[in-house]
N, CA, C and O atoms as CSV, one atom per row, in Angstrom:
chain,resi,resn,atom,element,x,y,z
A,1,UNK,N,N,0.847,-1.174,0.000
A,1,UNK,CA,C,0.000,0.000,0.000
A,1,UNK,C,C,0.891,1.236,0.000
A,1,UNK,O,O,1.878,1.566,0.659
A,2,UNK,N,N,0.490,1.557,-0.556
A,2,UNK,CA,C,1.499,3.685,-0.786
A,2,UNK,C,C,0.326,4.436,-0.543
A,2,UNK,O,O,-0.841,4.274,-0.897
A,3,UNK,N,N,1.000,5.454,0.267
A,3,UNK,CA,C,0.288,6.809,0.403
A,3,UNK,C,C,-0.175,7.744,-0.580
A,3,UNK,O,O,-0.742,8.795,-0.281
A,4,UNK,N,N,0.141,7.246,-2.131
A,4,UNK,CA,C,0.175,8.372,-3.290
A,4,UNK,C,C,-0.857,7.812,-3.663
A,4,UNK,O,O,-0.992,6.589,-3.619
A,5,UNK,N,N,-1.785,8.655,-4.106
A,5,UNK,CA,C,-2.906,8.190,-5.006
A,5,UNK,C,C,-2.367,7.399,-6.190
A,5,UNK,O,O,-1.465,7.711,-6.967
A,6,UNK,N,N,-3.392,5.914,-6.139
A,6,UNK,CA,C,-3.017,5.266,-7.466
A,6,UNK,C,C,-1.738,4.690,-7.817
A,6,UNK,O,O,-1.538,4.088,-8.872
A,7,UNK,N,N,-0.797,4.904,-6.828
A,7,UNK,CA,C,0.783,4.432,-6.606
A,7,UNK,C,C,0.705,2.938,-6.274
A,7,UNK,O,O,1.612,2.316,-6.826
A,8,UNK,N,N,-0.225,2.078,-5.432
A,8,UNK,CA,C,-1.047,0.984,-4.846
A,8,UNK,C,C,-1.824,0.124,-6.167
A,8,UNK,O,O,-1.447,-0.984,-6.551
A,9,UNK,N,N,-2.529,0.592,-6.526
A,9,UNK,CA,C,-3.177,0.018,-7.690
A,9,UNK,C,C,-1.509,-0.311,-9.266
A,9,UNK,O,O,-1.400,-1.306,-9.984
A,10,UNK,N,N,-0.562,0.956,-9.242
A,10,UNK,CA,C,0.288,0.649,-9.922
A,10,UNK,C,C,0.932,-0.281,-10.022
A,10,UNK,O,O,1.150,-0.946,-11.034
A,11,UNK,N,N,1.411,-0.465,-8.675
A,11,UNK,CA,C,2.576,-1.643,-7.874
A,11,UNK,C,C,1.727,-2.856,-7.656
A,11,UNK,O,O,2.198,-3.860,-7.122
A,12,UNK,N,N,0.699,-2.796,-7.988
A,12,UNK,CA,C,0.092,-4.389,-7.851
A,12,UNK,C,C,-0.295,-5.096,-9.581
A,12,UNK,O,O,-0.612,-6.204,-10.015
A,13,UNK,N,N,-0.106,-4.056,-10.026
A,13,UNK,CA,C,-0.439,-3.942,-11.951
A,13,UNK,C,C,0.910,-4.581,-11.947
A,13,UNK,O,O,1.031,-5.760,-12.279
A,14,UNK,N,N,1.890,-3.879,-11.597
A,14,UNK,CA,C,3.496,-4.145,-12.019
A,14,UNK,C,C,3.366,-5.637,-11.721
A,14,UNK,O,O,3.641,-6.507,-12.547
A,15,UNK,N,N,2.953,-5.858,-10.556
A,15,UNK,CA,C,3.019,-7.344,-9.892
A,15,UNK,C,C,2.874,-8.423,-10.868
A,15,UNK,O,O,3.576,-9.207,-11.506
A,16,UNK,N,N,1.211,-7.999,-10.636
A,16,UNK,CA,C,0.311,-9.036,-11.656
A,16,UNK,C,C,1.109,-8.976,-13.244
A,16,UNK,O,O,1.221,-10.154,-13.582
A,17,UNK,N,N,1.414,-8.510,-13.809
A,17,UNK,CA,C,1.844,-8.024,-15.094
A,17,UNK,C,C,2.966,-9.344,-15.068
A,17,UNK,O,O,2.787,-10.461,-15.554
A,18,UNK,N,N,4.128,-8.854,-14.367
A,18,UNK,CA,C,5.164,-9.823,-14.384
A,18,UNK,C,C,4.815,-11.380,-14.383
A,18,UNK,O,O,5.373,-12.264,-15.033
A,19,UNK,N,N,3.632,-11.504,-13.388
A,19,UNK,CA,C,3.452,-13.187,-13.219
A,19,UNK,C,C,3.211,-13.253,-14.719
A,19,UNK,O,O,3.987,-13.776,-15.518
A,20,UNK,N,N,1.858,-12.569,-15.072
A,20,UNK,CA,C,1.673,-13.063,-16.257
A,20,UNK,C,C,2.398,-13.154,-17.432
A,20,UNK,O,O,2.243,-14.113,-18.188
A,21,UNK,N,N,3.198,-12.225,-17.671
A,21,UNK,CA,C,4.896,-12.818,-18.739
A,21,UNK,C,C,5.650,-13.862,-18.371
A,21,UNK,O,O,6.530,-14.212,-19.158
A,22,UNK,N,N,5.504,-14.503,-17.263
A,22,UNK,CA,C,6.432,-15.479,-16.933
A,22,UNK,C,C,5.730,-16.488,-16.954
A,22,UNK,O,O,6.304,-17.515,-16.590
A,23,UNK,N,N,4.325,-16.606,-17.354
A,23,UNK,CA,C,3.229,-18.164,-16.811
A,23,UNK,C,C,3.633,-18.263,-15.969
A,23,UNK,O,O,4.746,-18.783,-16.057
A,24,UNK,N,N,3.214,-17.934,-14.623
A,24,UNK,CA,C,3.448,-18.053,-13.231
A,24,UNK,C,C,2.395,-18.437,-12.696
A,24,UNK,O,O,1.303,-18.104,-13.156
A,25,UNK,N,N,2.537,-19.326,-11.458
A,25,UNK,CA,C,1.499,-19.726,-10.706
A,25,UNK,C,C,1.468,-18.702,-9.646
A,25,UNK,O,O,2.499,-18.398,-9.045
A,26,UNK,N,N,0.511,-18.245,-9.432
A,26,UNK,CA,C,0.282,-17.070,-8.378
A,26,UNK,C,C,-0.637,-17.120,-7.143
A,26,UNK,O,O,-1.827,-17.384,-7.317
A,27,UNK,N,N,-0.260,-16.933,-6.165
A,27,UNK,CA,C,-0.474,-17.473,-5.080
A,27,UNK,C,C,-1.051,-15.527,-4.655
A,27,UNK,O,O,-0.163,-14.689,-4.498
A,28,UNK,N,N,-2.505,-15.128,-4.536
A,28,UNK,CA,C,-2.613,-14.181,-3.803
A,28,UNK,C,C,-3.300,-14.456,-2.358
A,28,UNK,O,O,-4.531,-14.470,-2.349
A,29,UNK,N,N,-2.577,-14.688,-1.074
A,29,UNK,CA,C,-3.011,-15.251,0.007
A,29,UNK,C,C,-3.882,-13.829,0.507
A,29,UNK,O,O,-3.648,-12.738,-0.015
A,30,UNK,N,N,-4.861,-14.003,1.536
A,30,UNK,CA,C,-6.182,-13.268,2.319
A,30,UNK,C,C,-6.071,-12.032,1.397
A,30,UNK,O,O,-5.775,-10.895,1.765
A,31,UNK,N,N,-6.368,-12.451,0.091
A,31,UNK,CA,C,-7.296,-11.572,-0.778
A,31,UNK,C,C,-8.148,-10.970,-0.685
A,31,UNK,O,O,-8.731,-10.391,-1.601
A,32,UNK,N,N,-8.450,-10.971,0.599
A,32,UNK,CA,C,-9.474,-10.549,1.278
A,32,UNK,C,C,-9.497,-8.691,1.515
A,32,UNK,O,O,-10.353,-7.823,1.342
A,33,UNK,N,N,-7.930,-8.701,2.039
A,33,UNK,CA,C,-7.661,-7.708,2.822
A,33,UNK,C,C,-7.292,-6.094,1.598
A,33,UNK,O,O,-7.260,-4.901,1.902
A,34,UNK,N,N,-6.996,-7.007,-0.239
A,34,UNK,CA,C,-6.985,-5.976,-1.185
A,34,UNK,C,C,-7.794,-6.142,-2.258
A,34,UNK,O,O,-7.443,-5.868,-3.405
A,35,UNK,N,N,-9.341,-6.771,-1.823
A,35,UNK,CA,C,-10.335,-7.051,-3.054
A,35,UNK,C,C,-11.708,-7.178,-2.281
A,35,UNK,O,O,-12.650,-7.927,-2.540
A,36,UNK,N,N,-11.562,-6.138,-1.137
A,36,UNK,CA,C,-13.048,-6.039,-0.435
A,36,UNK,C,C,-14.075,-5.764,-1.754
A,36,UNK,O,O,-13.880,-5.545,-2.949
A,37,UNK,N,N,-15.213,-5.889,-0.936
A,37,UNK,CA,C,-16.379,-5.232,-1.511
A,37,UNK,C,C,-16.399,-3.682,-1.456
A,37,UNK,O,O,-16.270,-2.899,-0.516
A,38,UNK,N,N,-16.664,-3.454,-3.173
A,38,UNK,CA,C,-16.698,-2.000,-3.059
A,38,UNK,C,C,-18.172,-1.182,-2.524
A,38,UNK,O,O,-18.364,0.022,-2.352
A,39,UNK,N,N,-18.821,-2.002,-2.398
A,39,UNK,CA,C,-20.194,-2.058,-1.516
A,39,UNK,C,C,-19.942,-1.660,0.160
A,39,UNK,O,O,-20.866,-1.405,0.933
A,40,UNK,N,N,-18.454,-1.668,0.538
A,40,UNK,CA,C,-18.304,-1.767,1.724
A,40,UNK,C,C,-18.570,-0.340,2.367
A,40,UNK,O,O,-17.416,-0.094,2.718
A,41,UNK,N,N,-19.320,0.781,2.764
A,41,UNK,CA,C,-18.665,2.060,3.044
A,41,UNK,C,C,-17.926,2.380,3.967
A,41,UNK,O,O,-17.762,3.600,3.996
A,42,UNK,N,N,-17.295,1.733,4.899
A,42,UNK,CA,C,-15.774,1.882,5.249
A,42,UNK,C,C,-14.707,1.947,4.830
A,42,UNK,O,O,-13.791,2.504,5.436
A,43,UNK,N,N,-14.607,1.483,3.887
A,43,UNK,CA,C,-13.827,1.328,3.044
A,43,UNK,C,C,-13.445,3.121,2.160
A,43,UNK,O,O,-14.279,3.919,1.733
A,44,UNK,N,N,-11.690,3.263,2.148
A,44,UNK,CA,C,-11.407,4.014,1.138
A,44,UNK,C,C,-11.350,4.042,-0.020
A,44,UNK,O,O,-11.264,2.913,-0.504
A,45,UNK,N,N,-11.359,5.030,-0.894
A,45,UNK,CA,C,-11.070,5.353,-2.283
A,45,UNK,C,C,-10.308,4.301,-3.388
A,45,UNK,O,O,-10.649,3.800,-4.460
A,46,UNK,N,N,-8.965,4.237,-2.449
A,46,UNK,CA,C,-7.504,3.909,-3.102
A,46,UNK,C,C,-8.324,2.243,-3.262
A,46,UNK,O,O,-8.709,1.831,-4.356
A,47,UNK,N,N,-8.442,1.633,-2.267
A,47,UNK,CA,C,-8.658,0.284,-1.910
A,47,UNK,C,C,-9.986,0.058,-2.851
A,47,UNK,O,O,-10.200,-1.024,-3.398
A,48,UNK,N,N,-11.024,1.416,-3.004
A,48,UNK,CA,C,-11.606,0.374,-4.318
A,48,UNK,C,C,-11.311,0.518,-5.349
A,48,UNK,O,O,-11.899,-0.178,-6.176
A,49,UNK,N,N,-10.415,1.342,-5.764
A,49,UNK,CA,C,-9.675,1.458,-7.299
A,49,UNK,C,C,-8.998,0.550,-6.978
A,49,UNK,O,O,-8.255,0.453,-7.955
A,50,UNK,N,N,-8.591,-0.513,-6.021
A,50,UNK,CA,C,-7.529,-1.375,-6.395
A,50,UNK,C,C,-8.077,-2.470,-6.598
A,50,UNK,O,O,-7.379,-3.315,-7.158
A,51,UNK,N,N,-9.460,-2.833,-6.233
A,51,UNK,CA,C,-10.329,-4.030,-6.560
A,51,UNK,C,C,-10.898,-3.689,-8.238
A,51,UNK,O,O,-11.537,-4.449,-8.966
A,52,UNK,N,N,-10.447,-2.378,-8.514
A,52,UNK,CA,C,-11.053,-2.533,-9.812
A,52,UNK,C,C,-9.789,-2.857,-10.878
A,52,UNK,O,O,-10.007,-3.179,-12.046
A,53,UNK,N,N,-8.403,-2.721,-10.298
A,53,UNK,CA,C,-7.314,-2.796,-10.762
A,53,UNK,C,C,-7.199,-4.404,-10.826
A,53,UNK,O,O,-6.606,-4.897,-11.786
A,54,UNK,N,N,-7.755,-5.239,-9.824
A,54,UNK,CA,C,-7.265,-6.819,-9.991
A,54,UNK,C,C,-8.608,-7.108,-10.808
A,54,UNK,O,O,-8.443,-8.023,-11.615
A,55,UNK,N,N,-9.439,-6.757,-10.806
A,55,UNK,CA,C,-10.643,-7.337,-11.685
A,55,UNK,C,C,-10.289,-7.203,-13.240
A,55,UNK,O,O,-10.497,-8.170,-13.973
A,56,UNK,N,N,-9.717,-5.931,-13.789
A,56,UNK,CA,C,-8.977,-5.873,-14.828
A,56,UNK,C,C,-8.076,-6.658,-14.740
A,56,UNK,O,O,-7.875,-6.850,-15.939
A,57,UNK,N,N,-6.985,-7.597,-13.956
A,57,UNK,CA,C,-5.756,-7.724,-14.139
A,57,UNK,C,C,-5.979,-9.208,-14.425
A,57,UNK,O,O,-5.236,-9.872,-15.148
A,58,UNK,N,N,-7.817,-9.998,-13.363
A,58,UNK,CA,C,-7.495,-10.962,-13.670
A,58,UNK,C,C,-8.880,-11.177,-14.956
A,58,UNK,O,O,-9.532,-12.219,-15.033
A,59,UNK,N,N,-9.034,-10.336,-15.585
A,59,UNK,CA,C,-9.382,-10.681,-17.003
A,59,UNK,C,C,-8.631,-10.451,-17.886
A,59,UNK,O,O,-9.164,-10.009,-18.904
A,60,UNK,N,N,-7.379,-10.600,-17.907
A,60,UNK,CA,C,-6.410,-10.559,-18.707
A,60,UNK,C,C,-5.312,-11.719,-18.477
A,60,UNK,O,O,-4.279,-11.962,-19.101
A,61,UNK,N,N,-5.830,-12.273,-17.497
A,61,UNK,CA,C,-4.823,-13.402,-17.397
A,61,UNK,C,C,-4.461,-14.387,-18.474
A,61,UNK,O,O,-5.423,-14.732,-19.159
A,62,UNK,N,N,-3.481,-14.840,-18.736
A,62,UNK,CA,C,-3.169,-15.453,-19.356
A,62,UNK,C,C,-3.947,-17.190,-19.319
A,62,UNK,O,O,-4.093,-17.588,-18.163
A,63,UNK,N,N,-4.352,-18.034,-20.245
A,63,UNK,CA,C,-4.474,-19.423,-20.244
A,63,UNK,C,C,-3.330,-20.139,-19.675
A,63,UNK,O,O,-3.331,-21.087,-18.889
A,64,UNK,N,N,-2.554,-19.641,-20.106
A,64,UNK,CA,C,-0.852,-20.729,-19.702
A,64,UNK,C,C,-0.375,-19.866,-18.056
A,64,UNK,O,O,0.794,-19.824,-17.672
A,65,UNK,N,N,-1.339,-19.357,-17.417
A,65,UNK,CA,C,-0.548,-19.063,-15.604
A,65,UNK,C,C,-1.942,-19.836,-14.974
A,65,UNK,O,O,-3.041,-20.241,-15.352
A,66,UNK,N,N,-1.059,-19.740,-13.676
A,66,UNK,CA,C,-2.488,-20.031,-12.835
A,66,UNK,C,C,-2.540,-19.100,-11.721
A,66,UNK,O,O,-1.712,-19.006,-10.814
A,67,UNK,N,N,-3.756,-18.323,-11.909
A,67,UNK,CA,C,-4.132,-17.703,-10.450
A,67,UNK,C,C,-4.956,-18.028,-10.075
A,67,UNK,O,O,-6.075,-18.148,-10.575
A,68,UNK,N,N,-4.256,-18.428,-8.278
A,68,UNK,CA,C,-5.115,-18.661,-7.167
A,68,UNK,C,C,-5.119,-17.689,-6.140
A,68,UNK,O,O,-4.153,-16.968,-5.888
A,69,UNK,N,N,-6.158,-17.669,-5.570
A,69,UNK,CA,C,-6.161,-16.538,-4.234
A,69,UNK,C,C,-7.215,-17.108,-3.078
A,69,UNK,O,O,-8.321,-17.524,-3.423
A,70,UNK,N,N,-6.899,-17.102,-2.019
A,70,UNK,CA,C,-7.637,-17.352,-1.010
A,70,UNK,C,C,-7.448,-16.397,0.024
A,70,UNK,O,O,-6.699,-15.425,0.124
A,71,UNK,N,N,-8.689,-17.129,1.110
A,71,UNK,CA,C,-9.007,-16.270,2.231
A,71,UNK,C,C,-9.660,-16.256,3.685
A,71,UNK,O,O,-10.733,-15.687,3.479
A,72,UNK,N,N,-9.638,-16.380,4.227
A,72,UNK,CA,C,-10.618,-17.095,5.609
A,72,UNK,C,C,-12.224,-16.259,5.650
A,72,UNK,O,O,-13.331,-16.535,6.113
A,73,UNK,N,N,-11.603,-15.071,4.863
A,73,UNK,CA,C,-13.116,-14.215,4.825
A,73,UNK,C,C,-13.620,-14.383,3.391
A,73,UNK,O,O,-13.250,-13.586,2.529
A,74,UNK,N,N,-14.357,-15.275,3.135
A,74,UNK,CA,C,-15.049,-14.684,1.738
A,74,UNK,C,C,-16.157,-14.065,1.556
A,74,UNK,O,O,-16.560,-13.666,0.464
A,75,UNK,N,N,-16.733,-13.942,2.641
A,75,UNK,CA,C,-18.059,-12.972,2.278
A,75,UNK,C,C,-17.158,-10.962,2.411
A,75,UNK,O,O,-17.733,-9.875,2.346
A,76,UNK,N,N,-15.928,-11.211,2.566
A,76,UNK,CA,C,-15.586,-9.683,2.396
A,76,UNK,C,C,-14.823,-9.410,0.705
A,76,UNK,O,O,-14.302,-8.441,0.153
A,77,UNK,N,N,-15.067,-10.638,0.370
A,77,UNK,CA,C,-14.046,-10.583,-1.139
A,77,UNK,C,C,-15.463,-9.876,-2.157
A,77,UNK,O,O,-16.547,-10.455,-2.097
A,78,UNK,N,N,-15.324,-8.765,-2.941
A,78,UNK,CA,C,-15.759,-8.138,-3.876
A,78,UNK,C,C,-16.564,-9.916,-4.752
A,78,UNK,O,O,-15.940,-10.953,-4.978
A,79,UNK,N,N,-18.116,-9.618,-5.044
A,79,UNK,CA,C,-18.667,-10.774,-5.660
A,79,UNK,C,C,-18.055,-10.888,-7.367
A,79,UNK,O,O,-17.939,-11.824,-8.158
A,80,UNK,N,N,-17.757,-9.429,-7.423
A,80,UNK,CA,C,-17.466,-9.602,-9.494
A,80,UNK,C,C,-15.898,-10.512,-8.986
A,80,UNK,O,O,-15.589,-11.344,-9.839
A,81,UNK,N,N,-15.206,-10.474,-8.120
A,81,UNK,CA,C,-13.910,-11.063,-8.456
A,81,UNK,C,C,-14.044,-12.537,-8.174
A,81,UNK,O,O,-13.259,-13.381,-8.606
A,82,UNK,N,N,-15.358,-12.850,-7.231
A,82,UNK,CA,C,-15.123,-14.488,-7.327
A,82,UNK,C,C,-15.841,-14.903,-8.969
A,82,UNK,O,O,-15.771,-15.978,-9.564
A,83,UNK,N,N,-16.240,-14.151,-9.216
A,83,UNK,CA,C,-16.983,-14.576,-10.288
A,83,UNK,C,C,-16.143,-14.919,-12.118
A,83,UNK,O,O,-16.448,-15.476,-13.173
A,84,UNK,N,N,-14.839,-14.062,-11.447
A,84,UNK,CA,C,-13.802,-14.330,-12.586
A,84,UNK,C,C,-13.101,-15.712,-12.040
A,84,UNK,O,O,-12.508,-16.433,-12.842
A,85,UNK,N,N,-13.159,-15.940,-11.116
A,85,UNK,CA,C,-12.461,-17.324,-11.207
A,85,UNK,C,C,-13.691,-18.733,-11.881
A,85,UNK,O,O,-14.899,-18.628,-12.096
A,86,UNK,N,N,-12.831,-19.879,-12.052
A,86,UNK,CA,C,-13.001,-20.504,-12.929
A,86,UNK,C,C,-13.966,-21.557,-12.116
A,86,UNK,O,O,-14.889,-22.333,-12.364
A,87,UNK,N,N,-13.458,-21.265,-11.381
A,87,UNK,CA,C,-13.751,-22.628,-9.782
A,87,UNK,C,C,-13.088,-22.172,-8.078
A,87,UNK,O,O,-11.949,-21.905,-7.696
A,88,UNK,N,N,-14.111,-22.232,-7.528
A,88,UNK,CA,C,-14.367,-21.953,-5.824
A,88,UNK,C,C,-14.641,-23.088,-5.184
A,88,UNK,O,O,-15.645,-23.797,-5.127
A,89,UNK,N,N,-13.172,-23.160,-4.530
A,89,UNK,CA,C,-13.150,-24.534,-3.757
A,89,UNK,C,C,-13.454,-24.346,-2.047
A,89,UNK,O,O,-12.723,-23.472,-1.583
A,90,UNK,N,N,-14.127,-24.809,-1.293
A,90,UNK,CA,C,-14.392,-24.028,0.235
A,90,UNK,C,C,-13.947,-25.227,0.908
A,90,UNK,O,O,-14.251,-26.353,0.516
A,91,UNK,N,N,-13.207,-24.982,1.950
A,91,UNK,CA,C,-12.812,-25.927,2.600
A,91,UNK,C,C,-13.410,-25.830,4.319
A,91,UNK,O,O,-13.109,-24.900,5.067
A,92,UNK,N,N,-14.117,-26.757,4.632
A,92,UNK,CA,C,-14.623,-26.616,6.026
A,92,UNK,C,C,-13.685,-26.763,7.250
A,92,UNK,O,O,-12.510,-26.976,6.953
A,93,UNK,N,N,-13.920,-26.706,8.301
A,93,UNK,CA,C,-13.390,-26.058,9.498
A,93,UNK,C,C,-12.962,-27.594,9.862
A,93,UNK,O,O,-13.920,-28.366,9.825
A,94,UNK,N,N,-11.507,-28.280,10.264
A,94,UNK,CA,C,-11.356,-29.599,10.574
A,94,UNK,C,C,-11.571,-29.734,11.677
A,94,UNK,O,O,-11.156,-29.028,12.596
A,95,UNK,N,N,-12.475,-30.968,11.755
A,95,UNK,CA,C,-12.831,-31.879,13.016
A,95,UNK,C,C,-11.594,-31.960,14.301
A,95,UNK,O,O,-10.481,-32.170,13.819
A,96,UNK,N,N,-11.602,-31.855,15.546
A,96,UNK,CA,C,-10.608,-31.572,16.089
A,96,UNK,C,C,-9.814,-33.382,16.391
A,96,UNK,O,O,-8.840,-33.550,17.124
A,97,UNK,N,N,-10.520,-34.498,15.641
A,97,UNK,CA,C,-9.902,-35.628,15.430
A,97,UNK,C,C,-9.175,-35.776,14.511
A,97,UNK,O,O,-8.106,-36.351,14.714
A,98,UNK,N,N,-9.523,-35.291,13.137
A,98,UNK,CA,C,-8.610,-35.284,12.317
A,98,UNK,C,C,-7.231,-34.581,12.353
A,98,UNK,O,O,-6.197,-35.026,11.855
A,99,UNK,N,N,-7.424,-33.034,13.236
A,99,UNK,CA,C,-6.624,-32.151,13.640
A,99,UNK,C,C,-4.913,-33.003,13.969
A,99,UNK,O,O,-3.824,-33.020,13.395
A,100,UNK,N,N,-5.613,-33.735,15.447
A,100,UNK,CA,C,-4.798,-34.630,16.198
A,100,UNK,C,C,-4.140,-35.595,15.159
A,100,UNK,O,O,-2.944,-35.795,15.370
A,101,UNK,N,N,-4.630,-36.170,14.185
A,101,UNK,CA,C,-4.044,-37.643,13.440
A,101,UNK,C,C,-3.169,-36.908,12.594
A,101,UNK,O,O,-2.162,-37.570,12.341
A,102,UNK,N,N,-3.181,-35.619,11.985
A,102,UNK,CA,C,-2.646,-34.901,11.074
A,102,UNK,C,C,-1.073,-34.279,12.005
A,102,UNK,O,O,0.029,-34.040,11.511
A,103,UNK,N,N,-1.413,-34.186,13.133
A,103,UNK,CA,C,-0.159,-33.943,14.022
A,103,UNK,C,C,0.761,-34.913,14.032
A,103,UNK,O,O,1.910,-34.794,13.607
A,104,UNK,N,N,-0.033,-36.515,14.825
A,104,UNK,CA,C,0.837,-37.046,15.267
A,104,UNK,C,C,1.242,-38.035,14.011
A,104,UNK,O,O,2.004,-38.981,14.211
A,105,UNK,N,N,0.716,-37.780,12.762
A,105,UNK,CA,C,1.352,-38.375,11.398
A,105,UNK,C,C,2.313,-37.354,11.141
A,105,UNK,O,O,3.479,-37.738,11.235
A,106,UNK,N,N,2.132,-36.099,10.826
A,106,UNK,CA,C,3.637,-35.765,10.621
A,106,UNK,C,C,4.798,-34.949,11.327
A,106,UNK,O,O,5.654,-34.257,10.775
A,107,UNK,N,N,4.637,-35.175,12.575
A,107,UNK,CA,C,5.327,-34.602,13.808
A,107,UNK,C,C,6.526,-35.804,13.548
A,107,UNK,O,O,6.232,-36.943,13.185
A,108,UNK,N,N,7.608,-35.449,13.744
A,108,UNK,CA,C,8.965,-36.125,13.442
A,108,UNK,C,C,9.078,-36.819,15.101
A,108,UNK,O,O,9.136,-36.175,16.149
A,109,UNK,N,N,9.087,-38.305,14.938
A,109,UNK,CA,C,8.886,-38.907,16.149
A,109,UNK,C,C,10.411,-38.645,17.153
A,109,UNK,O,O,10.382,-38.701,18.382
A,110,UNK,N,N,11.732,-38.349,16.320
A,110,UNK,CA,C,12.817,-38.099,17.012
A,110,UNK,C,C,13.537,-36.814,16.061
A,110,UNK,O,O,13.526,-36.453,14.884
A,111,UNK,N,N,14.191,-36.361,17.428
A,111,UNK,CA,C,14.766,-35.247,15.988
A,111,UNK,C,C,16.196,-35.864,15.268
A,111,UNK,O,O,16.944,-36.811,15.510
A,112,UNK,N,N,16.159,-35.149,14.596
A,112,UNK,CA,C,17.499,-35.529,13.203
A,112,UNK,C,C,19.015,-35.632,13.970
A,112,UNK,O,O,19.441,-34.987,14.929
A,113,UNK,N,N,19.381,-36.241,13.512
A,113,UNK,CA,C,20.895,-36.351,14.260
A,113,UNK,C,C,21.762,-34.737,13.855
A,113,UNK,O,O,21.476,-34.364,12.717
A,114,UNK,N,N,22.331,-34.180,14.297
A,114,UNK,CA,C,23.253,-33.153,14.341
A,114,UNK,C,C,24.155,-33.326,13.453
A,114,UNK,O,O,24.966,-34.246,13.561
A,115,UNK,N,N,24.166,-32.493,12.454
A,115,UNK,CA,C,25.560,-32.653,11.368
A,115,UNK,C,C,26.421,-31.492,11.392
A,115,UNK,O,O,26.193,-30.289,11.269
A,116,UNK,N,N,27.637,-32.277,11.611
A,116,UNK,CA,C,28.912,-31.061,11.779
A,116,UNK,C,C,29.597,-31.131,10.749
A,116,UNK,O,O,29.856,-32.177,10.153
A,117,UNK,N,N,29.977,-29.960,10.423
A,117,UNK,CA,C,30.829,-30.147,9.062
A,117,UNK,C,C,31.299,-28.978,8.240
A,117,UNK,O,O,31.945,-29.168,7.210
């Protein structure tokens, strides 16, 4: 985020721009926090020109990248941007049994021997 008008929306153009010359897989994690709803009125100026900056950026994506973005909030993600993705995968809240089996499967039962060298 920059303090300059439109400096924010630039530097995330620059971003997006690059993945897409490189076919890059793109990882935008709690998308949440720069693709609110512009419906929101708390929300500033800058921050909804910048949801209108990724809505342009990801209708231009390339076939040969992949963008993904997730979020723990999706009812705060802008509706036109889920609507450019291809597929919305939701993953529910894990059972606190599975939690445990997922620990003690990959929790390292001893630690690694010490290498000097």
């Amino acid at each position: 985020m920059s303090s300059l008008l439109g400096k924010t929306g630039n530097n995330m153009r620059a971003a997006l721009d690059h993945a897409k010359a490189n076919d890059a897989v793109l990882l935008l994690d709690e998308i949440d926090a720069i693709a609110k709803r512009r419906s929101d009125v708390s929300d500033i100026g800058e921050l909804k020109r910048l949801v209108t900056v990724i809505l342009q950026e990801v209708d231009q994506w390339p076939a040969t990248g992949l963008l993904l973005a997730a979020t723990n909030h999706p009812e705060l993600v802008d509706p036109a941007l889920w609507r450019r993705f291809e597929v919305v995968v939701q993953f529910g809240q894990s059972e606190p049994a599975a939690v445990a089996a997922a620990v003690r499967r990959f929790r390292p039962t001893t630690s690694p021997p010490l290498r000097r060298g």
